[in-house]
N, C-alpha and C positions, 0 to 999 in steps of 0.2 A: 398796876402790878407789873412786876417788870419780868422778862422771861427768864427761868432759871432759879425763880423764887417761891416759897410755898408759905405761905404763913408769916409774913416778914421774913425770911430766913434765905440768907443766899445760897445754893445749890450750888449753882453754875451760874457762872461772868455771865451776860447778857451774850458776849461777842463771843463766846464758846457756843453755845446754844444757835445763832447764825449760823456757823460752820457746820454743826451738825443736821442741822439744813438745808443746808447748800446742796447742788448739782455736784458729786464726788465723781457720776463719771464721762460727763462732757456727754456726746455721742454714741456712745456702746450702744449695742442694738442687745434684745433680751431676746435669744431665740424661742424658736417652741421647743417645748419637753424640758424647759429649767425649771428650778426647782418649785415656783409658786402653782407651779401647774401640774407638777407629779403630786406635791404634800395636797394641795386642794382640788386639783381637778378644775381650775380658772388658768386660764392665758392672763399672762401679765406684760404688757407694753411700755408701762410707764419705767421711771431709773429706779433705781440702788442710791442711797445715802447713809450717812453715819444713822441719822435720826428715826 
């Protein structure tokens, strides 16, 4: 199955699907009180991507 696909049916490129993937923001640090932590009440450390 390739990614991007559902049923035989292509969705999305494989190589678009990568990208939204991908590390979008390098280094950025996610402070405390952004927003995964006011909406649910969890600290969130890890990145932001397209996907």
């Amino acid at each position: 199955m390739l990614k991007g696909s559902i049923d035989g049916k292509v969705i999305l490129k494989p190589e678009t699907v990568r990208e939204m993937q991908a590390d979008q923001v390098g280094v950025a640090k996610v402070p405390p009180g952004e927003y995964v932590e006011r909406a649910l009440g969890k600290h969130h450390t890890g990145i932001y991507g397209f996907g």
